[in-house]
C-alpha positions as CSV (number, residue, x, y, z in Angstrom):
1,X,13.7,16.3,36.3
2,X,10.2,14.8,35.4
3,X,8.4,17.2,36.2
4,X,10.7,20.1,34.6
5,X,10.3,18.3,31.6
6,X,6.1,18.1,31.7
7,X,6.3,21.8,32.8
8,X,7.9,22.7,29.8
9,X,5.4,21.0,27.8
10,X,2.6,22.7,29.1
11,X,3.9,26.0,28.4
12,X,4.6,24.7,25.0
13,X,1.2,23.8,24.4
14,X,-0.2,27.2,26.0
15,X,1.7,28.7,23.5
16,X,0.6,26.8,20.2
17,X,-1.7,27.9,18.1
18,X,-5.3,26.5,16.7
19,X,-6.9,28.0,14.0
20,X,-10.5,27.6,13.8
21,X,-10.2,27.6,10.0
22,X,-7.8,26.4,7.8
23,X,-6.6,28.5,4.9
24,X,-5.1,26.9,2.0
25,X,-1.8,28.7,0.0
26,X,-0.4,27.2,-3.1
27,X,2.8,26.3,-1.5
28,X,0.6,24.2,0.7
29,X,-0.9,20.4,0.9
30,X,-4.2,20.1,0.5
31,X,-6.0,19.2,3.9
32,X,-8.3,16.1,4.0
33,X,-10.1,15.7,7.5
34,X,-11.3,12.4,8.7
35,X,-15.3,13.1,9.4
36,X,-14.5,11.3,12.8
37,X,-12.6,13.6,14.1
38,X,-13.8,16.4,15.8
39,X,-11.9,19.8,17.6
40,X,-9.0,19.4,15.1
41,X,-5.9,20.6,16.4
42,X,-3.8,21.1,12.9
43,X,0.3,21.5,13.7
44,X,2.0,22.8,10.7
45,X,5.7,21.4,10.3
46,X,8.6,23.1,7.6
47,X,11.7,21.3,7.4
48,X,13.6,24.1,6.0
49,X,11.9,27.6,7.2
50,X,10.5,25.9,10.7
51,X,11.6,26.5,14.1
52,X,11.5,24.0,16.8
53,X,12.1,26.5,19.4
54,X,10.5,29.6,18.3
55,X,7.9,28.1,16.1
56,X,4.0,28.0,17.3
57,X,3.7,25.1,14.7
58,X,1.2,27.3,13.0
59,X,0.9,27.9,9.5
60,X,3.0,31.1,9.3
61,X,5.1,29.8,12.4
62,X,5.7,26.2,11.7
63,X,7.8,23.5,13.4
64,X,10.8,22.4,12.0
65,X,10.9,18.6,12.8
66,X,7.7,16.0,12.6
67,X,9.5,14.8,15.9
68,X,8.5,18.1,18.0
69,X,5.3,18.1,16.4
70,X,4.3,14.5,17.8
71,X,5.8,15.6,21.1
72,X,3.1,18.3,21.7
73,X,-0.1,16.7,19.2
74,X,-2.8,16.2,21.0
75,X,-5.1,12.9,20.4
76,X,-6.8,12.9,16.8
77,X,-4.2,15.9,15.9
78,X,-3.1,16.6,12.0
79,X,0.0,16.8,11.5
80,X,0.7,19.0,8.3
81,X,3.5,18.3,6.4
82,X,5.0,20.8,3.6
83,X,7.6,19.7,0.9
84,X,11.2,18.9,1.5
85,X,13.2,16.2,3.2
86,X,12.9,15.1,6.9
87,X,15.9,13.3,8.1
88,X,18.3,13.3,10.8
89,X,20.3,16.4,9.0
90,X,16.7,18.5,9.4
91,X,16.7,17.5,12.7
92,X,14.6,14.3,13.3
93,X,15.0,12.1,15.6
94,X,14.4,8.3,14.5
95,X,12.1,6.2,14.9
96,X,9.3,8.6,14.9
97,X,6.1,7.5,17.4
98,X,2.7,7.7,16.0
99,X,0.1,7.5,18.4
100,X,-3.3,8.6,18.1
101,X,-2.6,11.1,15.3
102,X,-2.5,11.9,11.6
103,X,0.7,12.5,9.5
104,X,-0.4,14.1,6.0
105,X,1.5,15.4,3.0
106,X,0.3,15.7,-0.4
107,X,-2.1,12.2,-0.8
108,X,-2.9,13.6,-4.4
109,X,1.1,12.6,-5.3
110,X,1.5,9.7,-2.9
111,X,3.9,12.3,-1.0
112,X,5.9,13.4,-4.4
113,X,8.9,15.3,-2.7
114,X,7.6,15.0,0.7
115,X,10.3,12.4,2.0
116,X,10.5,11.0,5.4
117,X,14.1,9.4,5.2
118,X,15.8,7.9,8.4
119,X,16.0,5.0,10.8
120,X,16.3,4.4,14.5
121,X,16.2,1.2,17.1
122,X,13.4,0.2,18.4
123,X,12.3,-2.7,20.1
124,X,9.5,-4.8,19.5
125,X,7.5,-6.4,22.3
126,X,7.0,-9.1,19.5
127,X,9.8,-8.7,17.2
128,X,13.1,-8.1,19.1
129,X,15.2,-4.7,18.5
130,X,14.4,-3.4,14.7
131,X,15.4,-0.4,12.3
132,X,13.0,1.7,11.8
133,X,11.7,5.4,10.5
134,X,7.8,5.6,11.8
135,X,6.2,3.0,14.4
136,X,2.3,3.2,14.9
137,X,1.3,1.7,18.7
138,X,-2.5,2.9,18.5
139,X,-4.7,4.5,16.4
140,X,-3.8,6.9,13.5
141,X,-3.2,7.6,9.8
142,X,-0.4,8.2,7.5
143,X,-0.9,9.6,4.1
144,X,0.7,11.9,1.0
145,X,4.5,10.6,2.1
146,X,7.5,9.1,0.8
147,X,9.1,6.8,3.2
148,X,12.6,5.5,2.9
149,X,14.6,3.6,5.4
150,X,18.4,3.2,3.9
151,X,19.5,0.7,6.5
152,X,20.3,-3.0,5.0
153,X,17.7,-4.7,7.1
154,X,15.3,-1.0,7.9
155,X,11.8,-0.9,7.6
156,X,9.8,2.2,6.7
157,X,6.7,1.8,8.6
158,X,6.5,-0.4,11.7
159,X,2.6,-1.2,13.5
160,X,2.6,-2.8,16.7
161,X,-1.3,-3.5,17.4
162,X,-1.9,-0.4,15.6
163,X,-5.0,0.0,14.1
164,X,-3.8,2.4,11.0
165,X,-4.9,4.0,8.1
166,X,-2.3,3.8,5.6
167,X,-3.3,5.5,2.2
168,X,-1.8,8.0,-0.8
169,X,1.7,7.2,-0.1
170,X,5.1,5.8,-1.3
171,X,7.8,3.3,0.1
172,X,10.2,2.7,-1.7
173,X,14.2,2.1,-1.1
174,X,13.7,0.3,2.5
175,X,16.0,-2.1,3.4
176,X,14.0,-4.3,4.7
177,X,10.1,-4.0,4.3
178,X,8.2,-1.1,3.3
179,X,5.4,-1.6,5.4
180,X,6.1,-4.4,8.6
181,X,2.4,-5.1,10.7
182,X,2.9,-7.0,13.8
183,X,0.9,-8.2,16.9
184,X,-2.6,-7.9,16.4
185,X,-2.8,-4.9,14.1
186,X,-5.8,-3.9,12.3
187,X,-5.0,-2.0,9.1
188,X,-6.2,-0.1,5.9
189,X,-3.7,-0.3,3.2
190,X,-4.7,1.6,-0.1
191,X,-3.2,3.4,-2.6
192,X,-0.1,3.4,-2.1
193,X,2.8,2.9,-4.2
194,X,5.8,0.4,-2.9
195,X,8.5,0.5,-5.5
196,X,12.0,-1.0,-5.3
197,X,12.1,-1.6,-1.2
198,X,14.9,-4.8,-1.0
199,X,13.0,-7.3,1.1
200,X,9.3,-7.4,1.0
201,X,6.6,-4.5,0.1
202,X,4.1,-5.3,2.8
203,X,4.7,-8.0,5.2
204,X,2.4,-9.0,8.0
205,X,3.0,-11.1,10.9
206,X,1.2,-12.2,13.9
207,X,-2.5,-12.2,14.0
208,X,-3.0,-9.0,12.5
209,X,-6.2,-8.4,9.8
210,X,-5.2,-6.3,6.9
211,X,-7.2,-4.8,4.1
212,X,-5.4,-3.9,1.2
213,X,-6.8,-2.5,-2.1
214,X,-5.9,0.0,-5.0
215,X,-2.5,-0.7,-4.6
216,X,0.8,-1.1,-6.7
217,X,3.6,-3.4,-5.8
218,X,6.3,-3.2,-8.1
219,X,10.3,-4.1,-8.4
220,X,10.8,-5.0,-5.1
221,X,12.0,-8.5,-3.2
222,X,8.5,-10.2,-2.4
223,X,5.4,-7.8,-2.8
224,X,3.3,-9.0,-0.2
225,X,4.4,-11.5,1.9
226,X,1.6,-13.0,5.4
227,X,3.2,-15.4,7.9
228,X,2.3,-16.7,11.2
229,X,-1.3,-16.4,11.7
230,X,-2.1,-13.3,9.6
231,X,-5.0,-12.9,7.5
232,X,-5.0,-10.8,4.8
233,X,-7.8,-8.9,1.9
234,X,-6.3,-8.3,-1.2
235,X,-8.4,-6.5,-3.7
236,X,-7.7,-4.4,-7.6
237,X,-4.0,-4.4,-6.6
238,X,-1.1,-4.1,-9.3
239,X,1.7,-6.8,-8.5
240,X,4.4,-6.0,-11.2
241,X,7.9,-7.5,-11.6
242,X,8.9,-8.4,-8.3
243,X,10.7,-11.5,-7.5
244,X,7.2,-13.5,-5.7
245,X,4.1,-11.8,-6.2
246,X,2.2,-12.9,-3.4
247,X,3.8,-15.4,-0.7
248,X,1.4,-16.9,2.2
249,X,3.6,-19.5,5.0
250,X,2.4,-20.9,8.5
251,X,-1.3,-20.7,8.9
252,X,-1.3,-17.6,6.9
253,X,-5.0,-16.7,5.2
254,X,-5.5,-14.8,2.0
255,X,-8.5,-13.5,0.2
256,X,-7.7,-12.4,-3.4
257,X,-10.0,-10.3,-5.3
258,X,-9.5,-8.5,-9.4
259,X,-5.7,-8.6,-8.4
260,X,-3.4,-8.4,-11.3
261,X,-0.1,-10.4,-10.7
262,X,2.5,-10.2,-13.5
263,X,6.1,-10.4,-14.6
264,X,7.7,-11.9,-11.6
265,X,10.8,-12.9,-11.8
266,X,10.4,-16.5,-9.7
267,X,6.1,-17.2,-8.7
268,X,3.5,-14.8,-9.1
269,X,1.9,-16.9,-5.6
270,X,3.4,-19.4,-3.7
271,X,1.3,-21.0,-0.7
272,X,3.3,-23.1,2.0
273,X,2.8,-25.2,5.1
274,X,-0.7,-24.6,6.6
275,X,-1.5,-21.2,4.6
276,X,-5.1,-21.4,2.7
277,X,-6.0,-19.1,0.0
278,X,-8.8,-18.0,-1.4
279,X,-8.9,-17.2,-5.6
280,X,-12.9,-16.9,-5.9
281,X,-15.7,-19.1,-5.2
282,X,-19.0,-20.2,-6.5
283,X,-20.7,-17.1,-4.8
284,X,-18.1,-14.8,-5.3
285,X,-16.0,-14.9,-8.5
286,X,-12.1,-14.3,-8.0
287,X,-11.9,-11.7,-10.9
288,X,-7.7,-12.1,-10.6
289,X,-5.0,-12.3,-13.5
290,X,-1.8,-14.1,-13.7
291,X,0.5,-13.0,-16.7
292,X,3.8,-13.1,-17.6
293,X,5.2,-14.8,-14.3
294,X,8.4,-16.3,-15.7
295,X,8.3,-19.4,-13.3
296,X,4.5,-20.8,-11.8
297,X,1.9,-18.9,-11.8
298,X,0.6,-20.4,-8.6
299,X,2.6,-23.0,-6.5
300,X,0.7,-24.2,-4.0
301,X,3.2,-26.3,-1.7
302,X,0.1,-26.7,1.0
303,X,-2.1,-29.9,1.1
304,X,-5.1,-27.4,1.0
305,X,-6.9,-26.9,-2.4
306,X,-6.8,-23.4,-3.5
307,X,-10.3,-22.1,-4.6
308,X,-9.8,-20.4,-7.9
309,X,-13.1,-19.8,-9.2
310,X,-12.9,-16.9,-11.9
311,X,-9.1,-16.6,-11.9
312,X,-7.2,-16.4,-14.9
313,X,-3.5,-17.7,-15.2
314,X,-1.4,-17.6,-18.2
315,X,1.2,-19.8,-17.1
316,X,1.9,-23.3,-15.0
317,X,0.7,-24.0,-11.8
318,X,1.8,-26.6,-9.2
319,X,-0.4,-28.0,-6.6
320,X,-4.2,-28.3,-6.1
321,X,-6.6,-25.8,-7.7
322,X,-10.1,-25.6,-7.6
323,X,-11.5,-23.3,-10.7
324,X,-15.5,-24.2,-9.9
325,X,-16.3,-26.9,-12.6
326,X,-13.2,-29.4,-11.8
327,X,-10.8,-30.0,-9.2
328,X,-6.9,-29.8,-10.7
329,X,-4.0,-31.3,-9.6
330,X,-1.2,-30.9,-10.6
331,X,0.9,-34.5,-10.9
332,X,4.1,-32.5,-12.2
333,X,3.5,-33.7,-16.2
334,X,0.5,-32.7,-16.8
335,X,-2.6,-31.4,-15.2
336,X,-5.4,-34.3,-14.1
337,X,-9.0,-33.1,-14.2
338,X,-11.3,-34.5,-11.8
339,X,-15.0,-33.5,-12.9
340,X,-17.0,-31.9,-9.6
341,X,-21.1,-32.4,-9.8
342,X,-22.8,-29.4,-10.9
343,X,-25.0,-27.8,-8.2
344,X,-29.0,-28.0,-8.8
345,X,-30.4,-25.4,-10.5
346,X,-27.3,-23.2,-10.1
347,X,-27.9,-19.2,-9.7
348,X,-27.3,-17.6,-13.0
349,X,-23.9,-16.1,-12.7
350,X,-23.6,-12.6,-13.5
351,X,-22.5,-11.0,-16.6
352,X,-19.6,-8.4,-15.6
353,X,-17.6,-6.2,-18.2
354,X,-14.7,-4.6,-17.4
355,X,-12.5,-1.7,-19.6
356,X,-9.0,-1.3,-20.0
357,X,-7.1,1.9,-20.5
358,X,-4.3,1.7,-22.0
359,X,-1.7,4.0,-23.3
360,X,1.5,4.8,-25.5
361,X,3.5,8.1,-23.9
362,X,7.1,8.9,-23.8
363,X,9.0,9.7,-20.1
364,X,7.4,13.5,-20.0
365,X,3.9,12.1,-21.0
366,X,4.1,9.4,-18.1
367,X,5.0,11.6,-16.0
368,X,2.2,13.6,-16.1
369,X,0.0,10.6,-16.2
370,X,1.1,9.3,-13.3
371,X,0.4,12.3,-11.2
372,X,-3.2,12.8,-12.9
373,X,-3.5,8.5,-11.8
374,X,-1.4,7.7,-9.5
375,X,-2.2,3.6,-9.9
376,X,-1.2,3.3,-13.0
377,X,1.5,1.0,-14.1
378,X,3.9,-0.1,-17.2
379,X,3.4,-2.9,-18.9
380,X,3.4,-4.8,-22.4
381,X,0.8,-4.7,-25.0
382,X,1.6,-6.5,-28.5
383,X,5.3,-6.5,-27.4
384,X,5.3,-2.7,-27.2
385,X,5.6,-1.2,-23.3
386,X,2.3,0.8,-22.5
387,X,1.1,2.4,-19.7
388,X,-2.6,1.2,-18.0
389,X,-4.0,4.1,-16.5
390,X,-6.9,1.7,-14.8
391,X,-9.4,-0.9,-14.9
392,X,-13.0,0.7,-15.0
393,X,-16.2,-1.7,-14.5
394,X,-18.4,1.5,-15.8
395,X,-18.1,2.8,-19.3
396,X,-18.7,6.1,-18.5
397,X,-15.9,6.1,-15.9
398,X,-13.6,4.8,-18.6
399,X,-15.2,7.0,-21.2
400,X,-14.0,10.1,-18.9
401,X,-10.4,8.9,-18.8
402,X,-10.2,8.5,-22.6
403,X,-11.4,12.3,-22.6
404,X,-9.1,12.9,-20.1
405,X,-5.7,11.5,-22.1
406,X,-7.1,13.2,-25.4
407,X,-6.5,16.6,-23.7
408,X,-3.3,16.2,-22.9
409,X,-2.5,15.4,-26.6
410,X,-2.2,11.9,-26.7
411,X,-2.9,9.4,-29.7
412,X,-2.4,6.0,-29.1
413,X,-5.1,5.7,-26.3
414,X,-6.6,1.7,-26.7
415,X,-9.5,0.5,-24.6
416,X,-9.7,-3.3,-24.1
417,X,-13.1,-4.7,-23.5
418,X,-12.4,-7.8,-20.8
């Protein structure tokens, strides 16, 4: 029976076509090809108008299901998604496998209308049977989708010792996690947008190493949460309105750079048990902002200090802190300062300037905003809800925004010098 299956395969794969050029239609995603990989095989897949059986998974004979797709994808294959829903009633079988490959949609929306929606069982050689809609076991990328997992405890996207790209996309409405890394994964999490998933945004277990930057975390349970013995990069991320910002536990290690936590409804970081965090140094300032957390700012439950050198909080803190020029504890009344000795001759610290973009719109206005700059985020200025459409360390960069807004008519454009 093997081997009728493999037969079948083959003839599959005789069949499929590879175009040595890729053309681009209007009704089509825009194709982004890693530079590392070479002999391309693309696989076009249309949930409605494709055909599993009589499809070539072409771009005028697609596939109808990203399940048949990965079933015949070579190694370093794109897999080419087109707008719609893919779910069980289109056909897919859950938890989709992604090995070796890429997935793409539309990155330039973060997969606006390109929704992977579903969940199956699978079982985790590390974290017992799970629900989820996409596992990564190797290399690969994911990019321009929406992924949703509806069941109570699902997660969208499940890496066991993957080593993933992960960029342009949305979770949002999982169950569970949006993004669950296990084992000892190896992942690139940018630009993505997780918005009102139940449990956690982005949580990483084992020993995995995770770079995450240029992302927003907002309404969910805990944005990013690292257990066990994970280590994790955070860098110009928006943490907004989620019940814990940040929450590190076991021997959990976090690097924070220019994040901006604010408006959670508990902590905007909580550190516990053997977990060490790192808030900026003397060599390298932490750039991050705490602001309108409505309990701590940073409670640090750990008998490790936390180095905080450059961070900015607006509220209370718990714990031991380190901000460069004196060591603060927090006793529970009030803080106690304990003066640290200046190096000799210190290195002159830099002088860094950052802009703020800031803007007043109505619903239609933020939606087109959004699309234009996808990171941007509500939140309050003088009591009045804005929208920040980015943080720009070059004027002219912030300049070409403000240029940008004008066009599309609107006003009430402030720029805040930090």
């Amino acid at each position: 029976m093997m081997l009728k299956i493999l037969s079948l395969s083959l003839l599959l794969l005789i069949r499929l076509e590879i175009p040595k050029a890729v053309a681009t239609t209007v009704n089509s995603p825009t194709l982004t090809i890693s530079n590392n990989v070479s002999d391309n095989q693309v696989i076009y897949v249309h949930p409605t108008q494709g055909d599993d059986q009589g499809g070539r998974g072409s771009e005028n004979s697609p596939f109808r299901t990203i399940t048949q797709a990965l079933m015949l994808a070579s190694p370093n294959s794109i897999i080419m998604l087109s707008p719609g829903t893919y779910s069980v009633e289109s056909g897919e079988t859950f938890p989709l496998i992604l090995n070796n490959v890429t997935i793409q949609g539309s990155p330039r929306s973060q997969g606006h209308n390109i929704i992977i929606r579903g969940s199956g069982d699978y079982i985790s050689p590390t974290g017992a049977g799970q629900s989820v809609t996409i596992v990564a076991t190797s290399e690969g990328r994911l990019t321009g989708v929406t992924v949703t997992n509806p069941h109570d405890r699902g997660y969208g996207l499940w890496l066991e010792s993957a080593n993933l790209e992960i960029t342009n996309n949305t979770f949002t409405r999982n169950g569970g996690s949006g993004i669950a890394v296990n084992g000892e994964s190896q992942a690139t999490i940018s630009r993505n947008h997780f918005f009102h998933n139940r449990g956690n945004g982005l949580v990483v277990y084992g020993k995995g190493t995770i770079d995450v930057r240029d992302n927003t975390f907002e309404k969910t349970g805990f944005g990013i949460s690292v257990m066990e013995n994970g280590q994790i990069q955070l860098e110009n991320n928006q943490i907004i309105g989620n019940r814990i910002g940040v929450i590190l536990e076991g021997n959990a290690q976090g690097t924070l750079r220019k994040n901006v936590i604010e408006q959670s409804t508990e902590h905007g970081l909580v550190a516990i048990a053997n977990a060490q965090v790192d808030l900026g140094t003397t060599s390298e300032s932490g750039d991050n902002l705490f602001i309108s957390n409505r309990g701590l700012d940073i409670r640090n439950l750990t008998d490790n200090t936390i180095l905080a050198v450059g961070t900015q909080l607006s509220g209370d803190f718990e714990g031991s802190l380190d901000f460069g020029n004196s060591l603060v504890v927090d006793s529970g009344d009030s803080p106690i300062y304990i003066p640290v000795p200046a190096p000799e001759n210190p290195p002159p610290l830099p002088v860094t300037t950052s802009y703020r973009v800031i803007v007043s719109v109505n619903d239609q206005q933020e939606g087109k905003i959004r699309t234009l700059y996808p990171g941007a985020f509500a939140t309050v200025y003088s009591g009045q809800r804005v929208l920040q459409v980015g943080l720009f360390s070059n004027w002219e960069n912030a300049q070409q925004v403000l240029e940008d807004l004008k066009e599309l008519g609107l006003k009430e454009i402030i720029m805040l010098i930090d």
